[in-house]
N, C-alpha and C positions, 0 to 999 in steps of 0.2 A: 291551404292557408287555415291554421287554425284564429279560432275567432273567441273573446270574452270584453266582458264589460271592461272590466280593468287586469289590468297585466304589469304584475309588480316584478319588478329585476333583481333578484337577489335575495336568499331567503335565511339570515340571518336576523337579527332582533327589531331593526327596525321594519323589513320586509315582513317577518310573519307578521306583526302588531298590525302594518296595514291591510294587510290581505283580510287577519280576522274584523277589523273594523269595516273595509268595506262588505264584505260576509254581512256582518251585522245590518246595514245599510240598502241591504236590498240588491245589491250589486252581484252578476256572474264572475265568478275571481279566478285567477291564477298566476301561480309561482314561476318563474324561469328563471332556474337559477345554476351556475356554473357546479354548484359541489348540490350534495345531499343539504339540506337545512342545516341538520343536527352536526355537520363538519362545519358550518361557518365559522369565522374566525370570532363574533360573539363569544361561545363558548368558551374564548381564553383569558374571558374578562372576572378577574379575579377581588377587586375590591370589594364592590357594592354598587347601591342603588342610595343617592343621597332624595331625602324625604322630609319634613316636617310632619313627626307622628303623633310628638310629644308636647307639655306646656310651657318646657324652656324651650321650645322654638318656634319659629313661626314662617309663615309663606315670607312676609318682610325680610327676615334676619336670611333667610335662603338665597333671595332674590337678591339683598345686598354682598350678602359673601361671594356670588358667581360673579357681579359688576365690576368689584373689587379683586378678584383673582382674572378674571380678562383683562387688567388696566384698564377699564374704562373704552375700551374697543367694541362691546359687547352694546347689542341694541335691545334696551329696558322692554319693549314691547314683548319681543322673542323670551329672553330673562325671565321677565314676570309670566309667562305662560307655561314656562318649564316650571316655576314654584309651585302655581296655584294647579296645576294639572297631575303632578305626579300626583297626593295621596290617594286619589280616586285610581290613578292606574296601579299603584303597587296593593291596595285595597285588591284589586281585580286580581292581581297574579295570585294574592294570597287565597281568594275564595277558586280562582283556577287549580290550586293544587300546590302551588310553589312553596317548595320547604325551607322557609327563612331560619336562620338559628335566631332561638329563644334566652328570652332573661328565663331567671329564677323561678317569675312568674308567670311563666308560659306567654308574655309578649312579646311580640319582635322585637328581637335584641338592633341596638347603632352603637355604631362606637364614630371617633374622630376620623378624620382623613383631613391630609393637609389644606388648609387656608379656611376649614370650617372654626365658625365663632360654636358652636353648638354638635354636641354628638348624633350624628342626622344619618349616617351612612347603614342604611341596613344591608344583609349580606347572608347567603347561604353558604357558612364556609369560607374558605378561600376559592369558593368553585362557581359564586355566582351565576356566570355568562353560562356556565353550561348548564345549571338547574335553569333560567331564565329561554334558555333556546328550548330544550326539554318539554318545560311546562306549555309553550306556546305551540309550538309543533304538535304536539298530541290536540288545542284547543284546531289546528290548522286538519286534523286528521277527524277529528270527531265531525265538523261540520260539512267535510266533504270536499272541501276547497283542490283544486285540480292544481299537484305539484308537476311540474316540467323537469327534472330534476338533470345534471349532465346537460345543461344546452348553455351556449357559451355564446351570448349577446355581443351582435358582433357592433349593430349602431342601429341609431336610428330610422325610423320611415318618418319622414319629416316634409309640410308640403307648406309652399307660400316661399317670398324672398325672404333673407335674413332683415332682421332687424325692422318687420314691417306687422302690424298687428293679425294680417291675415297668416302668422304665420302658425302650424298646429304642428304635432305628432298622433300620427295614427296608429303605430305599433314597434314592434321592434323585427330586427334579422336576427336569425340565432340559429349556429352551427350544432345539431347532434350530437356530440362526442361519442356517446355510442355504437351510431349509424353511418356519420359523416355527409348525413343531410344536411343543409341549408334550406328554412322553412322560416317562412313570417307567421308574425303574429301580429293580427288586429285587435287593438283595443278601442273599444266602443265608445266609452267613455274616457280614458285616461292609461297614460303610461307613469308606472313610482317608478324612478331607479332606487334600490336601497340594494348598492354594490359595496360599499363597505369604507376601508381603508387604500393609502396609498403608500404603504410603508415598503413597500420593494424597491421603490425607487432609490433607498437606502441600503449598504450590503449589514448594516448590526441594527436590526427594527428586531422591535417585541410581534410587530405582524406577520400574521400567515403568507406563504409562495403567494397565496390565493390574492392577496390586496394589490393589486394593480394600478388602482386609480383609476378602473374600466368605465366607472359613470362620468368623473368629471371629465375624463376625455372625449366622451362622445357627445355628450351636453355642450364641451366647449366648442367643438367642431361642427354642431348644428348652430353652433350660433348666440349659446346660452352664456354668457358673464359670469367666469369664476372668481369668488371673492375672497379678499384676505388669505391669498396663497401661501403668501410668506412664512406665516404665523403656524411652523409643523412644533410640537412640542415632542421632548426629549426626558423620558423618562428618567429617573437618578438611577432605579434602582435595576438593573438588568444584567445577564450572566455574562461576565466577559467572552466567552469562549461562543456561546450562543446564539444573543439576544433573548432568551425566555426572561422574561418578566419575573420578576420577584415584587408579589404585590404591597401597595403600599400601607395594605392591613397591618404588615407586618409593623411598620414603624405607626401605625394607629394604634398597634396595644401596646407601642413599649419599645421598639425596635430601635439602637443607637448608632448614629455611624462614628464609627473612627477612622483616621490617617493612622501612615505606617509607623509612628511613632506612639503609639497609641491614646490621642490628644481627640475626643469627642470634639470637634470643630466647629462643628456650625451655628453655635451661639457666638463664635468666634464672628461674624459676620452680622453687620448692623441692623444689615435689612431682616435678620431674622432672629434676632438676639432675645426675642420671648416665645417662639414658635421653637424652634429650634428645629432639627428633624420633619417637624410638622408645618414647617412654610412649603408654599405653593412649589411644583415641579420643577417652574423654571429657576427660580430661586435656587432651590438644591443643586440642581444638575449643574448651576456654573461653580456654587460651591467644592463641590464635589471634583470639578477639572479644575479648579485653580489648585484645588490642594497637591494635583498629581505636578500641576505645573510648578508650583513650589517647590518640587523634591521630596514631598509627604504622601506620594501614592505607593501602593503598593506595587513591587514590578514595575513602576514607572506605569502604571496602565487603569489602577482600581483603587477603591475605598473596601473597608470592611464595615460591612451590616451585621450589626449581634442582636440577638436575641434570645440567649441562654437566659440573662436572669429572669427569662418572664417562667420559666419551670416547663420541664418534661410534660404534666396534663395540662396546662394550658395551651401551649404549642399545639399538641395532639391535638385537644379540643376546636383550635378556631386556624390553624393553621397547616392541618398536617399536609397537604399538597405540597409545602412550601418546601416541608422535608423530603420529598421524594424529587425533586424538584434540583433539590442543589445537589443530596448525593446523585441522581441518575446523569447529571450535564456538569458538575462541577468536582465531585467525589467528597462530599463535605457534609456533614452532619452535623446542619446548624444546631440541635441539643446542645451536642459536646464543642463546638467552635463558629465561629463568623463567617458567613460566606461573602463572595468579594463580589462586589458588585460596582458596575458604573455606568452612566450613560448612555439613551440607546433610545433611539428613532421610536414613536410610539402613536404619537394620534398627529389628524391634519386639523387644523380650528378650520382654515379656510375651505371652499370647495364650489359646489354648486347655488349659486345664489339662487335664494327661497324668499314667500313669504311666513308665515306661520299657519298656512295650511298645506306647506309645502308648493306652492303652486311658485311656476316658473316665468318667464317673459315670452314663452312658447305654449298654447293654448293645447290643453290636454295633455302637458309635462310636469311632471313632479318630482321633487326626489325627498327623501327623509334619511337621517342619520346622518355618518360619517361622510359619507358623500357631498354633504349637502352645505350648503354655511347658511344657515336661519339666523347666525350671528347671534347665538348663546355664548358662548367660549370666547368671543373678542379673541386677544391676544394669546390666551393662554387660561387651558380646561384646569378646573379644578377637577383632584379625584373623585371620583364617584359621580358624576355629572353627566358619562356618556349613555351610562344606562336609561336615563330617565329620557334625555334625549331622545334616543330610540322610540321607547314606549311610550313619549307623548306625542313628538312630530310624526310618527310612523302612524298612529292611529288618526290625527288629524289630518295625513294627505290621503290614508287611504277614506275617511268619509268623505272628504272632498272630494276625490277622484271616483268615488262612485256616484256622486251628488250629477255628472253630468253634465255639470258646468265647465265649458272648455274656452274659455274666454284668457286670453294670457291674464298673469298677476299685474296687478297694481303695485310695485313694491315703491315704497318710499324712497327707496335709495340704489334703486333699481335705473335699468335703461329708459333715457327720458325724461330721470331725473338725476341727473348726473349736475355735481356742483360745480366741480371742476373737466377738463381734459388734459389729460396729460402728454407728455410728449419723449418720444423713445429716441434716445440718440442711434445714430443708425451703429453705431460700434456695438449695439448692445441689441437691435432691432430681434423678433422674433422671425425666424425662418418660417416659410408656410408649413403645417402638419402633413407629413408626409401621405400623400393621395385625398382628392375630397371627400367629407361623409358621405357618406350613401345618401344621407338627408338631403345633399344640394348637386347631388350627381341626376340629372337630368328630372327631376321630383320639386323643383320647385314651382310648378304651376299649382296655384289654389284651387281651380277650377275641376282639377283629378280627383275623383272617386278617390277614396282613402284606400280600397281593394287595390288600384292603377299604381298608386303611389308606393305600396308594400311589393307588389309584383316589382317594380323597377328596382326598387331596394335587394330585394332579394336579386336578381337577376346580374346585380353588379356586385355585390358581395359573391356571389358564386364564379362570378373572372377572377377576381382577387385573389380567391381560395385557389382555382386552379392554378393561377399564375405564379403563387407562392410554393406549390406542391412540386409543380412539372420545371423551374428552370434550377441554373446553380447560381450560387450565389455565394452569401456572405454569413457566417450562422449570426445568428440573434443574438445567441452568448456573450458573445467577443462585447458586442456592442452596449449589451446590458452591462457589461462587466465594468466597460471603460466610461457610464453613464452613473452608475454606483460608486465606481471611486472619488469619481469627480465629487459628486454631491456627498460624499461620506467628510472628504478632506475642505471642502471650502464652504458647503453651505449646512454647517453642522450648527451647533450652538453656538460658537464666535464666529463670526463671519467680518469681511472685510471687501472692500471696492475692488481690489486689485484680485484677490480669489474669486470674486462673484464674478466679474470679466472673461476669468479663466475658465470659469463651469461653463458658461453662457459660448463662447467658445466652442471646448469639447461637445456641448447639446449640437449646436448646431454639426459638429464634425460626426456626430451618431445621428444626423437624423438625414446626411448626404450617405453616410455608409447605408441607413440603411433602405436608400432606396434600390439598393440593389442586394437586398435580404433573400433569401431563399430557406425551405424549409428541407433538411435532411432525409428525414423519415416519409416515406412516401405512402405510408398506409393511410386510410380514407378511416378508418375507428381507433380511436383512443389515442390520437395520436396528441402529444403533450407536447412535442415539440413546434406545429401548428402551433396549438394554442400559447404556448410562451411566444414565439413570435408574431403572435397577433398583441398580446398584451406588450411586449417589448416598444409598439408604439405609441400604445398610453402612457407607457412610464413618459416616454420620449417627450410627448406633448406637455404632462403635468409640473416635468420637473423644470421646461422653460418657464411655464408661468410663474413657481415656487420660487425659482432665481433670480427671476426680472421683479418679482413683487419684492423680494429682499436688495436688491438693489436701487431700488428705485423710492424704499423706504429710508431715509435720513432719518434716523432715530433710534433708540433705545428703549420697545417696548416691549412688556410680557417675555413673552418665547424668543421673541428678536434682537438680538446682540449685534450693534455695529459698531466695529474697532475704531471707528473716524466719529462716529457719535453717539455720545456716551450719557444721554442725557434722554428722558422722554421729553418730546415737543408735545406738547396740544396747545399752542397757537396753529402748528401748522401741519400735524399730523392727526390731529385729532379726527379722522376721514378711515374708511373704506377704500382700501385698493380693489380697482375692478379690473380684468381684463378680461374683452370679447372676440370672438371672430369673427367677425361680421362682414357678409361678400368679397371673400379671400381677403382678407387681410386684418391682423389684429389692431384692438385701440384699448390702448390705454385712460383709464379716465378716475374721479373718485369722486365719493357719497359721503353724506354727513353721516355721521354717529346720532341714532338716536337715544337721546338719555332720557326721556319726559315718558314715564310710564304712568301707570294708572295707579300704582301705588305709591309712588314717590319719583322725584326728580334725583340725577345721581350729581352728584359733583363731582370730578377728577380731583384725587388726593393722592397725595406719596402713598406709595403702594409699600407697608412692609408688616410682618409677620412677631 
């Protein structure tokens, strides 16, 4: 059994941030993370790093514009501490080394990004996420911090009943890839998940194979309430043929869409009739399919994105990835022509319910980032919001979690303090997750040694592994495959009662297939296939929850489009979807919105651009 103070899962942007801040903190640290750091899926974040650096902007005007591009879903407390937090942390990247592009005058350069009142988005490049994983990784190298790298987190070591304050995490189980060991790790003081994204459960996402949705599933399975599932947003601008992302820098310096007819459109559209291009993701992206829906797409499939009038060196200058980009996956040479782009699976708002130190309803659990829902983003992220995200909750769970404080969260709107309960028709009810966590597989006595409680963990994650190795079965593929379409065709950007029945359905018909899953490949090192059919059951759990929270929402908010309700509610929407696992069996329930921040109270207003 390897042993450290804290033990971060995942070593992309929000995992290094924590790892360096507990470093800082006095804390014994380490990484366990499925890829290399510098592969994380971080690195294909392309826009920027939104900030208040300047004197036309400010923490306020920041903190209002995220409020307002979540619908009013987003909780002021969380909001205001992603404002007031970043300059001090992009401050840090900058004296770390981080190569921001510059103005004229040698200051870091911002430009716009959609639903900003102020030019606030600073940016290296169009390459960001990879100078930002870069910069932090070498701070992760310099001070020593012990990377795990290759070891594929299979769940928790979790002791105490669900749903009871005695209940903690003492570490995690994590598979080798390498070796094809199965070994624990004890965290002394605290476990971060900072696993990433959950965009595979979609077959056209801007996310890496690697985004699985591996945190919120084992968080959900030990017990933890994931929140705002529903709420996945849908990029406008992405490669048809692909999913690679074409950043939305491009339409921050100038970028225009057109329909096949060649009609600039999206002033054409009320809600964004002064933004134009530059209103919020969600905004665009249904723009952008109604036009195809009209008979104004291109191929019946895409929009064209131009950016030739902005000139050959300025392209070069602040965008040239973008070019290598569409000729390498598209064959286009945005200089000389438009590349076609449309719609396409990209961030989750929802995930693991936090509070703003990342601290969980499970004592000695944390998570930061995309994983996580600290409930910044509400309904729908503005661009450039994820980065900062990262770099402020990833350093505030990792001082927290080396602080040694293992007392579950207080969250306001957390378990316990739930306003309403809710109630699942059994037609739509969620199926148990396929096998228990390890967490509540014979580990739930409080009384066990945290060492007891990791050995049992490990001990039943090792039958698993062999049992998935040694019989035949059903491959993972098939099932992934028929889990992706489902959720590609019914729980996409329009969605509807009678589709979302039908997902909920097929989930359930992949999660009977696969319990009788078997793994092909029978090599004990580097075996991929393993590890996709391990992950095959996170998709399987995350994407009940994403369905049932979209069905269950009656309303028309942010990123959420319902064909039956066309209208935002905040008499009776204005709430937090939760849903738990809690001693086999899930419950649905929901939290109020907090709007009463320390810098201002928000108001719900017509949201348009």
């Amino acid at each position: 059994m390897i042993s450290h103070d804290v033990v971060v899962v995942g070593g992309g942007g929000a995992g290094l941030r924590a790892a360096i801040a507990a470093h800082e903190a006095g804390a014994d640290v380490a990484i366990v993370s499925k890829l290399h750091p510098v592969r994380s899926h971080t690195g294909a974040a392309e826009g920027g790093i939104n900030v208040s650096l300047h004197d036309d902007d400010s923490d306020e005007l920041h903190a209002y514009d995220t409020m307002k591009g979540s619908d009013y879903l987003g909780d002021a407390p969380a909001i205001e501490t992603l404002a007031r937090d970043t300059p001090e942390e992009v401050i840090q990247l900058e004296h770390w080394g981080m190569t921001f592009s510059r103005d004229d005058d040698g200051g870091i350069a911002q430009r716009y990004l959609a639903g900003h009142s102020a030019p606030r988005t600073t940016y290296a490049g169009a390459e960001t996420g990879h100078h930002l994983l870069h910069t932090m990784y070498e701070q992760v190298v310099k001070r020593g911090i012990e990377v795990y790298e290759e070891r594929y987190v299979l769940e928790l070591a979790v002791s105490g009943e669900a749903d009871s304050e005695d209940r903690a995490c003492h570490g995690v189980v994590a598979y080798d890839i390498k070796s094809g060991d199965i070994e624990g790790f004890h965290a002394r003081n605290g476990v971060v998940l900072a696993t990433g994204g959950l965009g595979q459960v979609y077959n056209h996402t801007t996310n890496a194979v690697a985004n699985t949705g591996d945190g919120p599933a084992m968080a959900y399975r030990a017990g933890v309430p994931l929140e705002d599932m529903e709420f996945i947003q849908f990029h406008p601008t992405t490669l048809p043929s692909t999913g690679v992302l074409i950043s939305e820098g491009v339409r921050g310096e100038g970028g225009i869409l057109y329909n096949s007819e060649g009609e600039r459109f999206m002033f054409e559209y009320g809600y964004a009739s002064n933004a134009g291009e530059l209103a919020s993701r969600d905004v665009v992206s249904r723009a952008e399919l109604l036009e195809v829906q009209g008979g104004r797409g291109i191929d019946d499939e895409y929009v064209h994105l131009d950016m030739r009038h902005l000139g050959e060196e300025r392209i070069n200058d602040r965008l040239e990835n973008i070019v290598h980009l569409a000729k390498d996956f598209e064959g286009v040479d945005p200089v000389e022509e438009p590349m076609p782009v449309k719609p396409g699976q990209h961030f989750a708002m929802g995930g693991i319910e936090t509070d703003e130190n990342g601290q969980t309803c499970i004592g000695g659990l944390y998570a930061a980032g995309e994983c996580a829902c600290v409930s910044v983003h509400g309904s729908n992220r503005l661009g450039g919001n994820a980065l900062p995200e990262l770099i402020v909750f990833g350093a505030r769970a990792g001082r927290h979690a080396a602080s040694g404080d293992r007392r579950p969260a207080e969250i306001p709107t957390g378990v316990g303090a739930r306003t309403e309960t809710g109630t699942v028709d059994a037609a739509v009810s969620l199926g148990q997750p396929d096998g228990a966590s390890v967490a509540t597989d014979g580990s739930t006595d409080a009384a066990a040694t945290p060492e007891a409680v990791i050995e049992r963990a490990v001990s039943t994650a090792r039958t698993r592994v062999e049992g998935l190795l040694e019989r035949d079965g059903t491959n993972h593929a098939e099932i992934r495959a028929d889990l992706q379409d489902a959720m590609e065709e019914h729980v996409n950007v329009f969605r509807n009662r009678e589709g979302l029945l039908e997902t909920l359905e097929t989930i359930r018909e992949c999660r009977e297939r696969y319990r009788n899953v078997a793994v092909a490949d029978p090599s004990r090192t580097f075996n991929t296939d393993l590890i996709h059919t391990i992950e095959t059951r996170n998709l399987i759990d995350v994407a009940e929850t994403i369905t049932l929270g979209a069905l269950v929402r009656e309303e028309f908010r942010g990123a959420h489009w319902r064909q039956e309700h066309q209208a935002r509610d905040d008499e009776a929407w204005l709430k937090h979807t939760l849903i738990a696992w809690n001693d086999g069996s899930p419950e649905l329930y929901f939290s109020d919105v907090l709007l009463d921040g320390d810098i201002q109270t928000y108001e719900p207003k017509v949201r348009s651009y």
